[in-house]
N, C-alpha and C positions, 0 to 999 in steps of 0.2 A: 718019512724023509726028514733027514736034520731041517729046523724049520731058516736058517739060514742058506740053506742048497736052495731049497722050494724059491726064497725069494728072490733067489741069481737067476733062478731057472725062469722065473716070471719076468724079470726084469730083460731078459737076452731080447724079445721081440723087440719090446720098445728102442732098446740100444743098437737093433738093428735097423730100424726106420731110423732112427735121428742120421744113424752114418749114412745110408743111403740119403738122406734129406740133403747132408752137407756136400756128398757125393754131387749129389745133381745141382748145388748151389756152384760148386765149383766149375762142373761142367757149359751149367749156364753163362758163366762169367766172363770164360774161354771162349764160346761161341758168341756172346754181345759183342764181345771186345774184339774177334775178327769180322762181327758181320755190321759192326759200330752203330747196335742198336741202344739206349738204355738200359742197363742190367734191370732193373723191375718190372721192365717190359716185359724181357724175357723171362723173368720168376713166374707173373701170371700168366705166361702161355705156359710156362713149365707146370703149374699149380692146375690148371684146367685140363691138362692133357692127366695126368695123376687121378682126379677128379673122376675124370673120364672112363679112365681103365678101370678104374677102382670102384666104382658105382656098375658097371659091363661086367664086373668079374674076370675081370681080364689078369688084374695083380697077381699072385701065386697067393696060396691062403700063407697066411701070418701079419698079410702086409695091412698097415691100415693101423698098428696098435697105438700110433701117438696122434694123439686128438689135439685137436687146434680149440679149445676151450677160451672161455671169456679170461679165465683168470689167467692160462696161459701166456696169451697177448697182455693183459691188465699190467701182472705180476709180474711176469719174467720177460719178453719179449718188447712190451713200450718203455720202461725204465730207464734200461741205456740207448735206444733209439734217440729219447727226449737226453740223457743228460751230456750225449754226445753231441749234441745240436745247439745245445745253450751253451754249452763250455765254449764251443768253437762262437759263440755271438759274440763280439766286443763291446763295452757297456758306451765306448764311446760313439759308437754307430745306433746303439742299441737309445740312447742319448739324442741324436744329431736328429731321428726318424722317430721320437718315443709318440710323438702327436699322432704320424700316420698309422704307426703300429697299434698303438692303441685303441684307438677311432675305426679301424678296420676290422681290430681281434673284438670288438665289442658290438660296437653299434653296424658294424658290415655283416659281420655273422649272425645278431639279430635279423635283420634284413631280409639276410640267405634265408633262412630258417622259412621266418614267415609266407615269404614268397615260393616258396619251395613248396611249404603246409599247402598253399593254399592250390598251388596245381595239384598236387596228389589228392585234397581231397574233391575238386573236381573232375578227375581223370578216373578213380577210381570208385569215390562214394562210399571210402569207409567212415568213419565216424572222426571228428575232428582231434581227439586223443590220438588215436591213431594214425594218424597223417600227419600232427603234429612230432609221434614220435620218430617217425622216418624222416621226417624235414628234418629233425635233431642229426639221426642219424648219419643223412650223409653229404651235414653239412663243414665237419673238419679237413681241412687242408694235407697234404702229407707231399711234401717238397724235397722228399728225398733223394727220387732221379733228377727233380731241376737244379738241384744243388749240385749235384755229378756232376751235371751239365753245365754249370755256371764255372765251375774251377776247370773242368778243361778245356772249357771256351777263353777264359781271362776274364769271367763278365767283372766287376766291379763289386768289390765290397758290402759296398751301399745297397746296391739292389742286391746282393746274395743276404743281406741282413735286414731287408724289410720282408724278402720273402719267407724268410724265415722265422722269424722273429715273429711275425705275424700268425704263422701255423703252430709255433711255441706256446702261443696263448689262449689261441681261438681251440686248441685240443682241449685243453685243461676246464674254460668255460661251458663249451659243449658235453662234456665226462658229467662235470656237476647236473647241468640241465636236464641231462639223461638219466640220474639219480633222483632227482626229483622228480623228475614224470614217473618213472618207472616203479617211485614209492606209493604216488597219487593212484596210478592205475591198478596197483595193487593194494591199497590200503583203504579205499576211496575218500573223493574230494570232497565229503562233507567233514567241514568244520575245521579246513584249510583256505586260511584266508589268501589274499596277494599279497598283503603285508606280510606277513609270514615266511612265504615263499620267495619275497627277495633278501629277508635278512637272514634265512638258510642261505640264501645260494651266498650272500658277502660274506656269512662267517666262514663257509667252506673255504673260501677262495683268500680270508684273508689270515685265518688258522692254516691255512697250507702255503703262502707266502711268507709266513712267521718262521713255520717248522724245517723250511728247506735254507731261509737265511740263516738261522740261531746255527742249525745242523751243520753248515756250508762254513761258518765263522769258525765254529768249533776242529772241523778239519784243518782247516786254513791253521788255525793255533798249530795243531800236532804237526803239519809239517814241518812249520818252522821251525822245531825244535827236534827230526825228525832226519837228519843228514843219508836219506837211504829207500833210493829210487823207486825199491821192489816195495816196500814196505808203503809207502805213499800212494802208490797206484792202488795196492788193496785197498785202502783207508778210502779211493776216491771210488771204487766197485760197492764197499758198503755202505757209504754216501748215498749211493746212485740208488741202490735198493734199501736200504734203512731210512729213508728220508720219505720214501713213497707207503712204506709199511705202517710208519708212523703216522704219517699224515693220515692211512685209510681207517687205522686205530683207531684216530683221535675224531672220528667222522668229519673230517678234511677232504681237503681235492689233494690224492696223492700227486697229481701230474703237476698240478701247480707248485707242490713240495720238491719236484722234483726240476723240474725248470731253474728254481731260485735256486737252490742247491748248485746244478751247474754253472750260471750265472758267476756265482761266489768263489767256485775254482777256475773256472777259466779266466777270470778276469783278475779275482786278487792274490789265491793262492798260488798259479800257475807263474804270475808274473812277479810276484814278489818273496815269495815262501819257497819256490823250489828252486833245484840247479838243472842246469841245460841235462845233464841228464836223465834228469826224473821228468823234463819235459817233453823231452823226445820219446821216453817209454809211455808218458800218459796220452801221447798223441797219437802212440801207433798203437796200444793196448785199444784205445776206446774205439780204432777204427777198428780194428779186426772183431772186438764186441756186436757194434752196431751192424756191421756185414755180414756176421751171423744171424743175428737176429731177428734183419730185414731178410735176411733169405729163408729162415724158418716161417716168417711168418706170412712172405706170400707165396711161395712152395705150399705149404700144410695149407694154405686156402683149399686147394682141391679137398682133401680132405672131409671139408667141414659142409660142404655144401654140392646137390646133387649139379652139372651141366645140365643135365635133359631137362631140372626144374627152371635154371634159366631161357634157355631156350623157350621154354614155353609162354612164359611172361616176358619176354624179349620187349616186345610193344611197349609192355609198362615200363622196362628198364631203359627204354631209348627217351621216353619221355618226361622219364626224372632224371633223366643226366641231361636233359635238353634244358628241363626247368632249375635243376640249379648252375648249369652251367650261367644260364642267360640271367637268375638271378645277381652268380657272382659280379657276372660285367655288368651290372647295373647298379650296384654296388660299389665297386671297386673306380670306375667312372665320375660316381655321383662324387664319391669322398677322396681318391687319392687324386682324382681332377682336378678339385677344389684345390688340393692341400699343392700341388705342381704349380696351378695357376696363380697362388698368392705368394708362395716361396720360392718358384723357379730353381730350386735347388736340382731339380735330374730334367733330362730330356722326356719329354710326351711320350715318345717312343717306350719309355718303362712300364706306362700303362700297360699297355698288351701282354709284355710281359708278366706282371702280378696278375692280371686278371686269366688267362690261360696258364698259368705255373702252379693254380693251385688244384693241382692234382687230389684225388681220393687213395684213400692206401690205408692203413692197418686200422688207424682208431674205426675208422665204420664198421670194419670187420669183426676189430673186438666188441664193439655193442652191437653186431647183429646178432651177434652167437649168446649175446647174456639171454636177448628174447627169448630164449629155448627153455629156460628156469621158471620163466610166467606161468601161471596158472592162467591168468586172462587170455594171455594171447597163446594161448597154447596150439590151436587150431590156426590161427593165422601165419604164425611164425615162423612154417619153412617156407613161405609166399615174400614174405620179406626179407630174409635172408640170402632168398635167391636176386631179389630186387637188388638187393646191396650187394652181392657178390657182382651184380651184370655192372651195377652202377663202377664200381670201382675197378674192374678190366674194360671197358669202355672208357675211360678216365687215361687208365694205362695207356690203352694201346692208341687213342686219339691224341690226347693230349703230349703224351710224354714220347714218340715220338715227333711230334712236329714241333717242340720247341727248341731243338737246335736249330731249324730251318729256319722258324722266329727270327730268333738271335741274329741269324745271319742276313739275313733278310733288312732288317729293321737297323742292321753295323753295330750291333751291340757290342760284340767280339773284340776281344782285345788280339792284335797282331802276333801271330806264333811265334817272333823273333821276341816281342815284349812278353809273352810268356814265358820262356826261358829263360830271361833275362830275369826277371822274377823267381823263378822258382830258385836260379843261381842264388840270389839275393840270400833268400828264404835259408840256402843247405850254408851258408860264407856266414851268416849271421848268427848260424847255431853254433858252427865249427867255433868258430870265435871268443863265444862266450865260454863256452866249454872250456876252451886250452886259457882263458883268464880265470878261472875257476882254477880247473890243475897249477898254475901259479900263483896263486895266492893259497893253496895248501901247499906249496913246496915252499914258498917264505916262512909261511907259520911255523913247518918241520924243519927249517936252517937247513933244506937242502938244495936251496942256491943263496946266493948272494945276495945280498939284498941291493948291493950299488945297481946289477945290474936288471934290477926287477923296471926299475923306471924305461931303459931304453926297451926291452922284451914288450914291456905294457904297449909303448908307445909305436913299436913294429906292428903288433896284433892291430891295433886298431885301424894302422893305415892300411889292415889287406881287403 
């Protein structure tokens, strides 16, 4: 057979699961959106019922050929999750909170971790490596349904960009920490010192803070000089994944590369380098990206891990989402308490908020599945992965429904008539800029007047 037939022919299964994947991502969307659950609620009920069948032999044979792998997630699936999150952070909110964010993505996620270690390894009695690397595991934040849920609530800026912003960093920190454990347990720890091991983890973290600003500056240039909507939004798709590559190259924190990266377009090139319409295609391109992505990659959850193994360790999964749940709030409490009660900048009431908002979602997923490459944990490592799969649908389906109820509860909610009023605001201020753009290229072409450019100018702005 012509050997480019053979690799169509090989290729058709996989192209057949992804469209079914997208298939059922659509279908889930449908159904949240009439039954007004969280959409990633309903991915991981969709992704365990998948799981399900397909573990039972239930699926028809063929189905099954696209694997939810570490690199999968790593590679192609966190990339634009991450650079859609940071583009959308404002540096000036990112500014106004950078004490709380910081203190929370470092020394809170220390915290978790520890606390976390320390229940796991008295629950279970593996070895402290071990328990250490599962507190790693699943202690990253993924605030992607609360975010849903904050823009269709009206929650406020402020809290949508410390919860976020927070999960922004604390990814990127935990990635690293999980590279270094996972070199130490495979390489072993003789004649690795502590010294050592924090100034790996600062070069990672500040070689991939370097490579995602330089990168981010560097686009930011070419738009400017770059008059051409389609062409910029590519430029900001190879940002999002050339900036993560590089960084993994250069043995950096690609997520870290990749955060600064977004940071640097949403905030300098988006607002000063492009025209309203390159900004309305970058803002709806990167959501339809990330909505992909998020829906691949907890749909294909079923895939990668058996139910009947969680189920069986069910015990153990209920009591490491209990331990870092109670870690996070004790955390979260101790420091963004602190930081309320000496700045009084937001209401008490946000507490709650951050500390049930941080949900578990793909990065655990992605380092449960790297464990499968271990020679060490070879044996242990569908025990854990089941642990993280129970841990992060219990996350889902507790947490992330009950935080609208939160919300309401607690009057966070901005009023549905100031919503509208808002989003009015939001589509009148795009229109705007736009049609003062389209004016100012028909003066430069003398195809109007120019006397009358001043009162036109002066209409546009009072609408």
């Amino acid at each position: 057979m012509n050997p480019s037939l053979l690799l169509a022919a090989q290729s058709l299964p996989l192209l057949d699961d992804l469209l079914l994947l997208l298939l059922g991502a659509m279908l889930v969307a449908l159904v949240t959106r009439r039954l007004r659950i969280p959409y990633t609620v309903g991915l991981v009920v969709a992704g365990t019922a998948i799981g399900f069948l397909r573990h039972q032999g239930i699926l028809p044979s063929g189905a099954g050929h696209f694997e939810l792998t570490e690199d999968v997630i790593l590679l192609i699936l966190l990339p634009p999750l991450l650079f859609d999150g940071a583009m959308n952070t404002p540096f000036a909110k990112l500014r106004e909170n950078g004490a709380l964010i910081g203190t929370m993505a470092i020394l809170g996620t220390f915290g978790c971790i520890l606390i976390t270690t320390a229940a796991i390894r008295s629950l279970t009695g593996w070895d402290w490596d071990v328990s250490l690397l599962l507190g790693v595991i699943v202690s990253p934040t993924d605030p992607v349904s609360v975010i849903a849920i904050f823009r269709e609530q009206g929650v406020e800026k402020r809290l949508s960009t410390i919860v976020e912003g927070e999960s922004l960093f604390n990814d990127g920190l935990v990635v690293v920490m999980y590279i270094l454990l996972m070199r130490g347990m495979e390489q072993g720890w003789d004649g690795i010192t502590a010294s050592e091991g924090v100034l790996t983890f600062l070069r990672m973290i500040g070689v991939g803070a370097f490579i995602g600003l330089s990168l981010g500056a560097l686009v930011n240039w070419l738009i400017e000089r770059i008059n051409e909507h389609l062409v910029e939004v590519l430029f900001s798709i190879l940002l999002a994944y050339g900036s993560y590559q590089l960084a993994e190259h250069l043995e950096a924190s690609g997520v870290i590369a990749v955060v600064f990266a977004g940071l640097m377009v949403g905030n300098i090139g988006r607002r000063s380098s492009m025209s309203a319409t390159a900004i309305l295609s970058l803002g709806l391109t990167w959501e339809v990206i990330a909505f992909v992505a998020n829906s691949l990659a907890f749909i294909a959850l079923g895939f990668a891990v058996d139910p009947m193994l969680v189920v069986e360790n069910f015990p153990t999964v209920v009591l490491v989402w209990l331990a870092s749940t109670a870690a996070r709030a004790l955390m979260t409490y101790a420091i963004a308490g602190a930081d309320q009660a000496i700045r009084g900048a937001y209401p008490r009431s946000w507490l709650h908020i951050i500390h049930w908002g941080g949900l578990k979602g793909t990065v655990p997923v992605a380092l449960a599945l790297g464990i499968a490459e271990s020679t060490t944990l070879f044996e242990i490592a569908p025990r854990i992965q089941a642990i993280v799969a129970g841990v992060v649908m219990l996350s889902m389906l507790i947490q992330g429904t009950t935080v609208k109820p939160l919300l309401r509860r607690l009057n966070i909610v901005r009023p549905r008539e100031a919503r509208r009023r808002w989003e009015r605001h939001q589509a009148r201020s795009i229109a705007v800029e736009t049609a003062l753009e389209e004016l100012a290229d028909a003066v430069s072409s003398t195809e109007i007047a120019p006397d009358r450019v001043a009162s036109l100018r002066e209409r546009l702005l009072t609408i």
